[in-house]
C-alpha atoms as one frame of an Amber mdcrd trajectory, in Angstrom:
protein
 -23.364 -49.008  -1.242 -24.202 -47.846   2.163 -23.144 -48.478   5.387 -19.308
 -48.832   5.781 -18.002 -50.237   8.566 -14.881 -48.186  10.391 -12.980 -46.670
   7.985  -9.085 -47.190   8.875  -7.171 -44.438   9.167  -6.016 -43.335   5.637
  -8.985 -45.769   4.366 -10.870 -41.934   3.142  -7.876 -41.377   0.350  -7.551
 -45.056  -0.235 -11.117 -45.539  -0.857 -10.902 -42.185  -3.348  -8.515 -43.366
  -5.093 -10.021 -46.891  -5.862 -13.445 -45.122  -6.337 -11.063 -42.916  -9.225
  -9.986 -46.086 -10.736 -13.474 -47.556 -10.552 -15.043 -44.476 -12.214 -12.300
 -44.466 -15.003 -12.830 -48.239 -15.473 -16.468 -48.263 -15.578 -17.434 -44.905
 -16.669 -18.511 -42.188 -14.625 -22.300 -42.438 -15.077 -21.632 -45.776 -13.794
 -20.649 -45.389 -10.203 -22.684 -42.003  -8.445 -21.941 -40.450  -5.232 -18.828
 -39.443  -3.244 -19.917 -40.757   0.421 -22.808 -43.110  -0.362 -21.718 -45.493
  -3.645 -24.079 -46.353  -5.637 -23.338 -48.314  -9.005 -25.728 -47.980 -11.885
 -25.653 -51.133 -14.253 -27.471 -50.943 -17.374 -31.234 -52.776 -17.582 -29.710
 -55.648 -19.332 -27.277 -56.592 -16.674 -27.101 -59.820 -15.912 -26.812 -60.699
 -11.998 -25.862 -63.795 -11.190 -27.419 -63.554  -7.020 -30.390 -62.368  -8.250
 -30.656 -65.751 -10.796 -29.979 -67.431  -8.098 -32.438 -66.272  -5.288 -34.897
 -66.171  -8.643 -33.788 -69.964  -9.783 -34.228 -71.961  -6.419 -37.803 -70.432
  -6.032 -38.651 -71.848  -9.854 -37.203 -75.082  -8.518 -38.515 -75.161  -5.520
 -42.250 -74.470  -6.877 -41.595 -77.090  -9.831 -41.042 -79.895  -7.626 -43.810
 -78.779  -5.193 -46.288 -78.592  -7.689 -44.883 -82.239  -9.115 -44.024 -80.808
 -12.229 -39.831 -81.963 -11.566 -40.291 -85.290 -13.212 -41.877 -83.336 -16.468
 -39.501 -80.936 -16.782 -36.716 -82.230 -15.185 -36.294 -78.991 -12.811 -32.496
 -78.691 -12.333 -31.106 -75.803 -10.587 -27.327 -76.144 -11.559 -26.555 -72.479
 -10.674 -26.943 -73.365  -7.010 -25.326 -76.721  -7.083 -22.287 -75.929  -8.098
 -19.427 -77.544  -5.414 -17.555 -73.812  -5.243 -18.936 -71.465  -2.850 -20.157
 -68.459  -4.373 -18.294 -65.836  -1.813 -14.904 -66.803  -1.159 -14.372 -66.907
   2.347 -11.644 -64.831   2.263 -14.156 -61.610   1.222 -15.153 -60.145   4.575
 -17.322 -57.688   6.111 -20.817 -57.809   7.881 -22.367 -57.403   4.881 -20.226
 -60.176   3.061 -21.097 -62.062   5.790 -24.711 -61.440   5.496 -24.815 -62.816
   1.366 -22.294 -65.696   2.160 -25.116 -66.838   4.321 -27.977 -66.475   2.351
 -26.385 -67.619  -1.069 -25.208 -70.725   1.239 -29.099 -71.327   2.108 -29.945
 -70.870  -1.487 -27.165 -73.513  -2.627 -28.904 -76.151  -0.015 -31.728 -75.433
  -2.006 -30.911 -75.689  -4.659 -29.249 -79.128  -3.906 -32.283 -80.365  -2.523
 -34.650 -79.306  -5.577 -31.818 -81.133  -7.716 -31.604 -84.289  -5.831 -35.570
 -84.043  -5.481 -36.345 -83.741  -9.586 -33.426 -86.480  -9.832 -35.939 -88.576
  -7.687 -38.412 -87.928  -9.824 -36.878 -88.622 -13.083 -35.605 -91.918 -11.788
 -33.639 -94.450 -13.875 -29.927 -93.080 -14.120 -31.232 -90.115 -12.495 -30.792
 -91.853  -9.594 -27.278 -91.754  -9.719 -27.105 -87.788  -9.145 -29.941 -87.609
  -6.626 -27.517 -89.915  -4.863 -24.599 -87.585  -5.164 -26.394 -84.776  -4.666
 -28.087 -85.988  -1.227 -24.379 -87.054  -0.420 -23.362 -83.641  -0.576 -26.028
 -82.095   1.135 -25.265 -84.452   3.822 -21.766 -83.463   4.344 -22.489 -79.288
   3.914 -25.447 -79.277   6.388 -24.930 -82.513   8.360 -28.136 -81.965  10.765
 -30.501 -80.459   7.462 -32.853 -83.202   7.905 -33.992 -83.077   4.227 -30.358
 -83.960   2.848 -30.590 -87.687   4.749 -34.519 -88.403   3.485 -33.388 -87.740
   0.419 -30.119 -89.906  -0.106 -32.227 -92.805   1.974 -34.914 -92.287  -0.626
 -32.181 -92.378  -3.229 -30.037 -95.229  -2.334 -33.192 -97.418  -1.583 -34.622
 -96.651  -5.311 -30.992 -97.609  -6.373 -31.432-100.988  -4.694 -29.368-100.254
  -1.685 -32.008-100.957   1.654 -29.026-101.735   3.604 -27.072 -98.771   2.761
 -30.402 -96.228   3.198 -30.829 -98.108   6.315 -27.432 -97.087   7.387 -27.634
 -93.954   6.676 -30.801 -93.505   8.822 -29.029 -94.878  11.839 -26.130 -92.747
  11.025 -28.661 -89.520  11.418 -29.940 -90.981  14.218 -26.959 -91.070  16.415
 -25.757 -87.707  15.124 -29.039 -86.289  16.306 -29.171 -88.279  19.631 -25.393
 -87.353  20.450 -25.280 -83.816  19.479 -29.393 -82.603  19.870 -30.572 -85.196
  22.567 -33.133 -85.479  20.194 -34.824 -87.978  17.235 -35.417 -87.430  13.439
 -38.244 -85.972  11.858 -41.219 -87.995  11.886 -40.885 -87.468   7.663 -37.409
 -89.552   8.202 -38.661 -91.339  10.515 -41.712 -92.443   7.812 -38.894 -93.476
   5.058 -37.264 -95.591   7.556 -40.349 -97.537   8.279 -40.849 -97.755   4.511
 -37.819 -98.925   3.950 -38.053-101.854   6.816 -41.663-103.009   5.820 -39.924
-103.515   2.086 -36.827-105.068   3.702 -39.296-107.289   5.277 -41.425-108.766
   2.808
């Protein structure tokens, strides 16, 4: 582990020590190097990041190739509701992950809600949820709001998918001065042609 940001003063024997602990605790031929740490983990070792990054690209090319509805793509790694670095972890390089595993739990949300979709019947019900949520973490993620109109519309709810399409559009408006995506945009007028006939 590279790339340590200012070391307090007294942080070179307090970092010694922990690394002794560490070393003790893990093994020596575990944890190598005295200035630059780097930890050795054995091939098997399972990391859960690295599923994740790994499991919202199989989910994201299942449900772009169409094959969600078949195999029911469900990324439940990355929708978890607890955040996967606890903001109270800091550091640039905390920082850094925080954001990225954030992205990859949008993802993963979407590629849930988005096989849900597909599945239909009391699928429905999550891809409903799971659109909600999305919503609320990344309120201008345009993808979040398709998908819960999309969802609440399948579920018999026009009104409510129309509502939540005007609730996008003011947010947008107010906040961006600008409209939704033409792809929202598209659902809406969907979603009034079928209110209309």
């Amino acid at each position: 582990m590279a790339g340590w940001e200012k070391t307090p003063r007294g942080g070179e024997n307090a970092l010694s020590v922990l690394l002794s602990k560490m070393r003790h605790g893990l093994g020596a031929e575990h944890l190598r190097g005295r200035t630059e740490i780097e930890l050795l983990l054995p091939p098997a070792t399972f990391v859960d990041v690295e599923a994740a990054l790994e499991g919202a690209h199989r989910a994201e090319s299942s449900i772009a190739e169409d094959t969600g509805r078949r195999h029911g793509a469900r990324p439940g790694l990355l929708s978890r509701r607890h955040q996967a670095v606890p903001h109270r972890a800091g550091g640039a390089l905390i920082d850094e992950w925080r954001r990225r595993l954030e992205e990859v739990r949008l993802r993963g949300l979407e590629c849930f809600a988005a096989a849900s979709l597909g599945l239909g019947g009391p699928a429905l019900a999550q891809a409903e949820e799971r659109a909600r949520m999305l919503t609320e973490l990344a309120p201008y993620r345009e993808t979040g709001h398709r998908l819960l109109m999309e969802a609440l519309a399948r579920r018999g709810n026009v009104a409510e998918a129309l509502r939540a399409y005007e609730k996008l559009r003011v947010l947008l408006r107010e906040e961006l001065g600008i409209a939704p995506s033409p792809a929202v945009q598209g659902v809406h007028r969907r979603l009034l042609d079928s209110a209309d006939s």
